[in-house]
N, C-alpha and C positions, 0 to 999 in steps of 0.2 A: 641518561634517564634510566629510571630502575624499573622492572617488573616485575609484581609479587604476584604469587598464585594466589588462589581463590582458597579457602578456609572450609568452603562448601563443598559437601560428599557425594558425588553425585548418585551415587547407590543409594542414600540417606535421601534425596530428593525423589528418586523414581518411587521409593515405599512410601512417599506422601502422597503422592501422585495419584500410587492403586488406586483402584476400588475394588472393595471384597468381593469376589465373585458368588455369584447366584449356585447353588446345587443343578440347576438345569445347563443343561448342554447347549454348549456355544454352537451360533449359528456364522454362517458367509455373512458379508454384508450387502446392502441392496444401494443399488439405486433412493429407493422410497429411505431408506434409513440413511442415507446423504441428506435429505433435502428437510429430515426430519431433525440434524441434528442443529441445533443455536448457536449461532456465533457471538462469542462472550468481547466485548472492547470496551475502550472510553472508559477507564477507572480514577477515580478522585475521591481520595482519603480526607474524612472531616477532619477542623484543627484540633481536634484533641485525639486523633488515631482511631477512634474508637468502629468509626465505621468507613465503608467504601461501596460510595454510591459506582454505579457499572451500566450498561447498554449489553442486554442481549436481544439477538435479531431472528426473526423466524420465519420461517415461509408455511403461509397461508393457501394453500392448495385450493381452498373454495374459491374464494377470491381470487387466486392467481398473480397475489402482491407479496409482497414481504411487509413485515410490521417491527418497528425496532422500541423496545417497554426498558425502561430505566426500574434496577433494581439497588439495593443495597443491604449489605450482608456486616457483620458482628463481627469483628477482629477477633474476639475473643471466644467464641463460641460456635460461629458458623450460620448464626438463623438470618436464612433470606427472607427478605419481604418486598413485596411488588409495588413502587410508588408511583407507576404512573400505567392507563388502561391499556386495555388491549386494544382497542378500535381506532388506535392513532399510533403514529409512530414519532418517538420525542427522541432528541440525539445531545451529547455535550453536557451529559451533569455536571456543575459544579457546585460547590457549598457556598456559601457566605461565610467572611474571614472568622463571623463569631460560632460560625454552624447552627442558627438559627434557621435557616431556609437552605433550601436546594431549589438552584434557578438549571433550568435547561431550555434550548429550542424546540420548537414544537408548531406544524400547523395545522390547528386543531381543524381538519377537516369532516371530524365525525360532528361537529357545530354546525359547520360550513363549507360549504363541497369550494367553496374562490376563498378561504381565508389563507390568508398571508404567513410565514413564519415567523414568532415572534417569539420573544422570552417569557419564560413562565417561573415560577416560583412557588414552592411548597414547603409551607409553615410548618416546621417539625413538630408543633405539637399538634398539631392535624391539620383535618380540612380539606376541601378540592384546590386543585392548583389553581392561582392566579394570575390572569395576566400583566407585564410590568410593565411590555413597550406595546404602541398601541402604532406601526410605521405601515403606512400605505403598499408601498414594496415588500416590505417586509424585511428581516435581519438575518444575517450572514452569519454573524459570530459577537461575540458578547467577553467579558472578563469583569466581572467584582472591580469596584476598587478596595484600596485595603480600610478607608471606614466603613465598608459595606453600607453605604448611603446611596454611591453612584454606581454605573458601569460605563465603560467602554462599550462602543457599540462598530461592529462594520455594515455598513448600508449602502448597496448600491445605485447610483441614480436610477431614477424612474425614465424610461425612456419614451419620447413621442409617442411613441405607437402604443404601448402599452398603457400610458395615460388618454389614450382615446378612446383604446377599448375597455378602460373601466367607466369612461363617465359614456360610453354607449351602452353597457350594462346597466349602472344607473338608473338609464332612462328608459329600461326595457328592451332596447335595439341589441340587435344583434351584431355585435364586433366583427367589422370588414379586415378580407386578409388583407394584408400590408407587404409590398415588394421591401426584397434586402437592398438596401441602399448602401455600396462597401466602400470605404475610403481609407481602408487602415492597412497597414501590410500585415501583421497577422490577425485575420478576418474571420476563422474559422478555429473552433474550440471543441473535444470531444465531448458529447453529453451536455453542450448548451447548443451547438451549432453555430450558424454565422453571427460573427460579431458586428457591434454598432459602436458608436464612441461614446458609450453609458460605463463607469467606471465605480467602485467600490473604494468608498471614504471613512475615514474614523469621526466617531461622533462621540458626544457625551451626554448623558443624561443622568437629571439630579433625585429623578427616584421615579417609583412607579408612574408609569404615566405619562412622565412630563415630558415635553418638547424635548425631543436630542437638539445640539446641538454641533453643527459640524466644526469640524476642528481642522481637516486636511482638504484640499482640492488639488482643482488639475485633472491634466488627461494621464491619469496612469492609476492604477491600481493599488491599494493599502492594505497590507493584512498584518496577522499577529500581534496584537496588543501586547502590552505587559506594561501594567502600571509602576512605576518607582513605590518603593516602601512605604514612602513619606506620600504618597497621590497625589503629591503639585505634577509629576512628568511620565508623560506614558512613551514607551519604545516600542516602534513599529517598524516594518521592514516594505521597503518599496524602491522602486526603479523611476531616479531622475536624469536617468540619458537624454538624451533630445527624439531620440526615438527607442522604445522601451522595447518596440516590437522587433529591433533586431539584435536585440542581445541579451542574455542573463544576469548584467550586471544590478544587482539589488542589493540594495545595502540597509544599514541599521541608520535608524534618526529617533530621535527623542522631540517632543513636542509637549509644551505648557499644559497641564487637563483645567486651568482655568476658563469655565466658562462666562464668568463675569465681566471677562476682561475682552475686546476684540483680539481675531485669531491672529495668532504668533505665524512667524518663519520655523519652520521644522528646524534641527541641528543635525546635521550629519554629523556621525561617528568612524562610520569607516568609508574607505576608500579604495576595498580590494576592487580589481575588475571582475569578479567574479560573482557568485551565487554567495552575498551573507544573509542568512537568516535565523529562524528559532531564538529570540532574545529572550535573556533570564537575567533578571535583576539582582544581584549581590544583595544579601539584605539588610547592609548599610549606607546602600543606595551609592558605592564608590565607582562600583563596575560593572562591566555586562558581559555574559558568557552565550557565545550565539555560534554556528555553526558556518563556516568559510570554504567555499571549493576554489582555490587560488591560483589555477592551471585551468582560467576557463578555455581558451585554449582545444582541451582535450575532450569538450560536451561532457557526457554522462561518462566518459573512462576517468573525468579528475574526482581525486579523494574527497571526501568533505569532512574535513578538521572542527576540531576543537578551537574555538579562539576567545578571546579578551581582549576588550577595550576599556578603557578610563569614561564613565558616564560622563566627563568635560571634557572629550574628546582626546586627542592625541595616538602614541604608538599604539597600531594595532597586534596584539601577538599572539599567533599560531602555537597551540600544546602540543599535538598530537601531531608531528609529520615523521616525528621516528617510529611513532605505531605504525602507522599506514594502511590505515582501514576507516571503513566509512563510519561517520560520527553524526550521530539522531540526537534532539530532542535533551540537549545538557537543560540540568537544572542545580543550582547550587545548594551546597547543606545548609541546615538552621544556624551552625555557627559562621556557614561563610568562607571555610578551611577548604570545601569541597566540591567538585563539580561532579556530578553525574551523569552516564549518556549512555545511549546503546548504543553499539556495532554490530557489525556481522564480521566474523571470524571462521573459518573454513567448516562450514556447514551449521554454524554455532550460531545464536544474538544473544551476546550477553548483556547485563546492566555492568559498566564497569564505575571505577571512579579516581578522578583525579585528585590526586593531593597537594593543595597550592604549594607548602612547606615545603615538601622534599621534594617538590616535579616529577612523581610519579606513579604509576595507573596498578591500579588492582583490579581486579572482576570479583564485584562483588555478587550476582547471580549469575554461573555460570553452571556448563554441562551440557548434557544432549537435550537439549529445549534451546527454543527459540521466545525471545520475551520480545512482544509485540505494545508494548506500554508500561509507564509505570508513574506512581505519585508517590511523593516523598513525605512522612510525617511528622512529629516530633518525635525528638531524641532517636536520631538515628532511624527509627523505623520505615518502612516502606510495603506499597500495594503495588502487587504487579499482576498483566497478564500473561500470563507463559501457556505454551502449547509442547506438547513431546508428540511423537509419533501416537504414542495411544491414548493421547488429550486435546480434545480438538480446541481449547482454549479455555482456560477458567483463571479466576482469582487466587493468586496464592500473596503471602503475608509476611513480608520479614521482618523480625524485631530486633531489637535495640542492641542484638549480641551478633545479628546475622542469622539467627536461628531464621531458614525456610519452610513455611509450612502450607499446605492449600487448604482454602478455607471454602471455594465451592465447587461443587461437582454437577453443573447444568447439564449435563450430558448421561449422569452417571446411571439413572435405568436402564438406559439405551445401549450405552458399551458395554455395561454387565451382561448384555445377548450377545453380543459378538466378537468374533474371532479374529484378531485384526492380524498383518502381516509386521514382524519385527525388522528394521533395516539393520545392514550392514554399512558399516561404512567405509571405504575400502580406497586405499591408497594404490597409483600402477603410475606406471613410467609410459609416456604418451612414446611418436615414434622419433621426435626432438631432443630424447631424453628428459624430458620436464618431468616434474612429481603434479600428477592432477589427482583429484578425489571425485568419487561419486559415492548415492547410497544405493545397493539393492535392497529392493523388495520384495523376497523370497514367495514366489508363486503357493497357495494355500490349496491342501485336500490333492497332492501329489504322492499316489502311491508307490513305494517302493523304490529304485535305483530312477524311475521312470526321469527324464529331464525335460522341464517344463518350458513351451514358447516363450515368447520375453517383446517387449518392447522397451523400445526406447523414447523416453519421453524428458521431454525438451525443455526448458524453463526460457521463460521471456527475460527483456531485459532489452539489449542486448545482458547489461551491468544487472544482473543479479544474483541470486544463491539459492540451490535447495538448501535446508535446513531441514534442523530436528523437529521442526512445525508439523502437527498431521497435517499427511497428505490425503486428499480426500480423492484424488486419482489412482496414486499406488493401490488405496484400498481396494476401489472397486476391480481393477484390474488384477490383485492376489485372490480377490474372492473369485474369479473367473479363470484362473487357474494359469496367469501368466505373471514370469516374476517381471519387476518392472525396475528396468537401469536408469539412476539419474545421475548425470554427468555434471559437475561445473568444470566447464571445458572455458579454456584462455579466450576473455571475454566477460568471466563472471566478476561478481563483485568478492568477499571474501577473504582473499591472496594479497592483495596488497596492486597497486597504480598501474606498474609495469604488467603485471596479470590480466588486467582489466584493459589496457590501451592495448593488447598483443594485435588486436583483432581490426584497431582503426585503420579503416578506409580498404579493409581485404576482409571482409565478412564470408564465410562460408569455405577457408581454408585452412586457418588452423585449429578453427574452435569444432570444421568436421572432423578433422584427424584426430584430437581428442574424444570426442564422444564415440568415434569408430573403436578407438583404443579401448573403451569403458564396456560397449560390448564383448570386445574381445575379453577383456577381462572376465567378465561374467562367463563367456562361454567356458573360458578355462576352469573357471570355479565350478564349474558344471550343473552352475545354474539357472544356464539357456540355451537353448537349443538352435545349435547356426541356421538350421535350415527352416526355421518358422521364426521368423522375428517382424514386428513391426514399428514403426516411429511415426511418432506424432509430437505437438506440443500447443500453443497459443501463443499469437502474438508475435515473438523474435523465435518459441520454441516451433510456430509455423514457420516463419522464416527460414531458419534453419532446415527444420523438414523439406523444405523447397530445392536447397540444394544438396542433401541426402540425396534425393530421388534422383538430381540429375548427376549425381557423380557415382554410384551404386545401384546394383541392381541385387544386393545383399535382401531386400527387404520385401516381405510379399501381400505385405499394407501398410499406406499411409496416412494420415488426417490431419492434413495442416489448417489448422485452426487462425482467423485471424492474419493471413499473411502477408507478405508483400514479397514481388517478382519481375515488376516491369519499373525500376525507380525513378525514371525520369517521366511517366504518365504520373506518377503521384506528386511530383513537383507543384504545387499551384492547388493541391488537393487537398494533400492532407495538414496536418500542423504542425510539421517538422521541418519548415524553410528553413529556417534559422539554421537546426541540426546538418538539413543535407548539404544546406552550402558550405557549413564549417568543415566538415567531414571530404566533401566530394570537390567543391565549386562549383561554379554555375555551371548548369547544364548544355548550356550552348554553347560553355568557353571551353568545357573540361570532358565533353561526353564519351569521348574512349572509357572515361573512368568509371562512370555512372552503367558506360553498357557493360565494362571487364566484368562489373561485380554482380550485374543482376541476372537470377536464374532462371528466369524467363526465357531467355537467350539459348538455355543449354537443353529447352523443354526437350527436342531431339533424343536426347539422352534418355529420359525417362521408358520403363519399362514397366514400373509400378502401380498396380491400381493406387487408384488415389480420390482420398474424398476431403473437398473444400469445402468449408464451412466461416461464417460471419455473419455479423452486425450489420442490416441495413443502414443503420445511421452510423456506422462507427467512422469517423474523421481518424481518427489517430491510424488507423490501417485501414482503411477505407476497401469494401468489399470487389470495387470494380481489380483488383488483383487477382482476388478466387475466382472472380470471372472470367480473368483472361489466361488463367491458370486451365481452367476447367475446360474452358471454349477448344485449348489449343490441344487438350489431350484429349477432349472427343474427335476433333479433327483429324488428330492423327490414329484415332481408333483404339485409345489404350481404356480401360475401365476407367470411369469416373464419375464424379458425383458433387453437387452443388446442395447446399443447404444453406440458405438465406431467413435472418432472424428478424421478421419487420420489427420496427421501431428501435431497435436495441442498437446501444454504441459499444465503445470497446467492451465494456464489461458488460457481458449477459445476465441480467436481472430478473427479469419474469420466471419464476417458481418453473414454470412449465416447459420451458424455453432449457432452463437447465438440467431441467430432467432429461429432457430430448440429448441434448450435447452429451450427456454422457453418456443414454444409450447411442449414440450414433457413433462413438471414439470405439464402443467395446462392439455391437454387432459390425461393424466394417473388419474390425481383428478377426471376430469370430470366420466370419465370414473367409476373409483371406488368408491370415493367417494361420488359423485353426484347421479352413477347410471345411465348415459347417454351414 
């Protein structure tokens, strides 16, 4: 297999990038100018290129919500225009095949404080938006079909309880709480909470209005549509093990969109044991291009490939396993010749593309960004979102030659005030001899020889990457005058399978000697200071933080955000069954191994103030860890501190809630590291 370089300059990109600077003097960055900036996603090119509808998201300080408004901006000139209000939040634009309408979700709660989320649609030549499905529960997700008459719909069953307490509304009454009734092995989900056995079906409906029609059943869950060219056959991705709840295995099926007819038998297409999903329909309806992790084996260290199947079934085949990096979101070109897909590449997410002909992979947007989406349009063109360190994410527009250009700048009043910090990106030899990378972020308003504190800050995952993405942490912590080390230490994603699995089932040994390495590095660069440094992260970057603390006394603040410490109490807790058995085994058969690895254990060791913070509701790292984190370092008398976010799961959401988190990361520094 061949690799060609990228055609695109990346110098040539960053000058698109700019924005002209104001005559007025650049300020630090705040807090309040974090929560001020918009997050740009969700972009969908109409069929004649000409426009790309978008979602940008905001936080509402009065309110104390966020609100996400569907916009769309001019390929050709830049002019944005706002197509749906502000007093509701609508998500998933997409066109109709003729670009007559733009259908999106949406639940218009500014109507109706109990309305449902449904699909909407807006008549380009004007008008208020309309609603199309009209489902009691309300819809999941949605896709055009290609006469733009029907859609695809996913809808999940209406459960007992919640069909009681709507017809107790109804009738005025007020909705009794209802006990969790569990019968499922995986029973618990982050940010819905306990599960029931109410499942998520594909449906079809024959135009506004009408009756859907279900298409799939069964106790298991349906996602991803993707209509066939021709709309007799839609490809959806689901899991028909005998029990779904204890493995990954999901696979591709095609299924009849005849509603006429009584419902068909699904067809399966592949039969990896692993994770297939993402299907993308060839658009001569021959084959399907969908994404394979084929060493399920490994959880979240196996690759996720490129692959193809014959739409009448047969040999499944894998493209991408001599790249060896993780593969997003393939969509094939207009003539059929081409697949498209993101990866992440050491520190990099390029859009690259396959070439059926020759078997092999170009980057077609690459350089120091990170591209978080993309829609493909005619003749060759394409809409993407990319983000650089000093773009917190906008629209940019490639055309038919490959010419890169950004077409919006949502942010750009805002960054034209301020000073942001530039990374490095920096290659060092861990103490294995390995080649690992991180980026620094050179500490900002450092006078003279003077050499600035430093933390270290952690990325979740385990399996993930920093990248050229802003970071909205580095920042605030360069405006506050620390440089900030990020490590992808052995564990990350990136590198390639062997990279990513170094770390199965010995967490917190060789992915810390890497990240210790990354400091050191920095200090030799002389752009940290040994003797005031701090580490924190979220998540796996908590995690990690966890056993930082018990194997060093290097550090003189910590803030492990999100963590976990004690792994056999979170067994039955959280919603990693499936992971910790694969990874560990059972807990009562295998627990030398479950206690070798958790840092819990080694609390002893700590010397560190240390401040834990989390999600009341978060399942996926469930907070009783920081608690037993925290409990066990007041016990033993060392500085600490507990920060509990009611109602919040893994991801912290309330405007105000994230404001707090970030002052609570930088005054803990200030405070310990600093010395203030």
């Amino acid at each position: 297999m061949k690799y060609l370089k990228s055609s695109l300059s990346l110098c040539a990109l960053l000058a698109l990038a700019a924005v002209p600077a104001s005559a007025q003097e650049k300020r630090a960055i705040t807090v309040d100018d974090l929560l001020a900036i918009r997050d740009v996603s969700s972009v969908d090119l109409s069929p004649d290129g000409a426009w790309a509808a978008y979602t940008v998201k905001r936080n509402d300080m009065d309110e104390d919500k966020t609100f996400t408004r569907i916009w769309m901006v001019s390929m050709e000139d830049g002019t944005v225009l706002p197509l749906t209000g502000e007093t509701y939040s609508a998500s998933d634009p997409q066109w109709s095949p003729d670009g007559s309408q733009l259908a999106f979700l949406a639940a218009r709660d500014d109507l109706d404080e109990d309305a449902a989320t449904q699909v909407w649609t807006l008549d380009m030549r004007g008008g208020e938006a309309l609603a199309y499905t009209d489902v009691t529960q309300g819809v999941d997700g949605f896709e055009w079909a290609p006469d733009g008459k029907r859609m695809a719909l996913l809808i999940s069953d209406e459960s007992d309880n919640a069909k009681a307490d709507r017809e107790a509304k109804a009738n005025g009454e007020t909705p009794k709480e209802h006990p969790y009734v569990i019968d499922r092995l995986q029973f618990k989900e982050d940010g819905v909470g306990y599960l029931d056995r109410t499942y998520t079906h594909l449906y079809v409906t024959a135009g506004r209005n009408e009756a859907p029609v279900q298409l799939t059943f069964g106790q298991r869950d349906d996602s991803e549509p993707d209509w066939s060219p021709d709309g007799k056959q839609i490809a959806y991705v689901s899991n028909h093990t005998e029990e779904p709840d204890d493995n990954f295995n999901s696979d591709i099926f095609t299924i009849p969109a005849d509603t006429s007819a009584a419902p068909a038998d699904p067809r399966q297409l592949t039969f990896n044991p692993g994770t297939d999903a993402s299907p993308d329909w060839s658009p001569d309806g021959k084959s399907i291009a969908y994404t394979a992790q084929i060493q399920p084996e490994l959880v979240w260290y196996a690759t996720i490939h490129l692959a193809v199947v014959s739409a009448d079934g047969g040999k499944e085949e894998v493209l991408t396993e001599a790249l060896d990096r993780n593969v997003y979101s393939p969509a094939f070109s207009e003539d059929g010749r081409t697949i498209y897909f993101l990866s992440e590449d050491s520190g990099t997410q390029p859009v690259s593309a396959y070439d059926l002909r020759k078997n092999s992979i170009r980057k077609v947007i690459d350089g120091e960004l990170a591209v978080t989406g993309f829609d493909l349009g005619p003749k060759g063109t394409m809409a993407a979102v990319v983000s650089t360190p000093a773009v917190p994410g906008d629209i940019f527009f490639s055309d038919k030659r490959g010419k890169l250009s950004q077409v919006t700048h949502t942010n750009a009043d805002l960054l034209d005030q301020l000073s942001l910090s530039t990374p490095q990106f920096v290659d060092f030899t861990n103490p294995d001899g390995d080649t690992v990378q991180e980026f620094i972020y050179p500490a900002l308003g450092i006078s003279g020889n003077a050499v600035p504190p430093a933390i270290l800050r952690i990325h979740g995952g385990p399996v993930a990457q920093f990248d050229y993405g802003f970071d909205p942490f580095a920042q605030i912590y360069a405006a506050n005058g620390y440089t900030t080390v990020m490590v992808n230490p052995r564990g990350s994603s990136g590198r390639g399978q062997d990279y990513s699995s170094a770390i199965w089932a010995d967490w917190g040994n060789r992915d810390f000697a890497d990240v210790m390495a990354g400091v050191d590095k920095a200090v030799e660069m002389g752009l940290a200071d040994e003797d005031r440094l701090g580490v924190g992260g979220w998540s796996y970057g908590g995690i990690l933080t966890n056993y930082v603390i018990t194997k060093t006394g290097r550090f003189k603040g910590a803030v492990s955000g999100a963590s976990e410490a004690n792994y056999t109490a979170n067994y039955g807790h959280d919603i990693y069954q499936r992971e910790w058995v694969m990874e560990l085994g059972l807990p009562w058969e295998n627990q030398s191994e479950w206690h070798r690895i958790s840092p819990f254990y080694q609390i002893g060791n700590v010397t560190t103030p240390s401040l834990f913070i989390g999600g009341g509701a978060d399942w996926n790292v469930p907070i009783l860890n920081s608690e037993e984190m925290y409990q066990a370092l007041r016990k033993r008398g060392i500085e600490t501190g507990l920060v509990v976010y009611p109602g919040e799961d893994h991801s912290i959401g309330r405007p105000s809630f994230v404001a707090d988190r970030y002052q609570r990361y930088v005054g803990w520094y200030d405070n310990h590291v600093k010395g203030e």
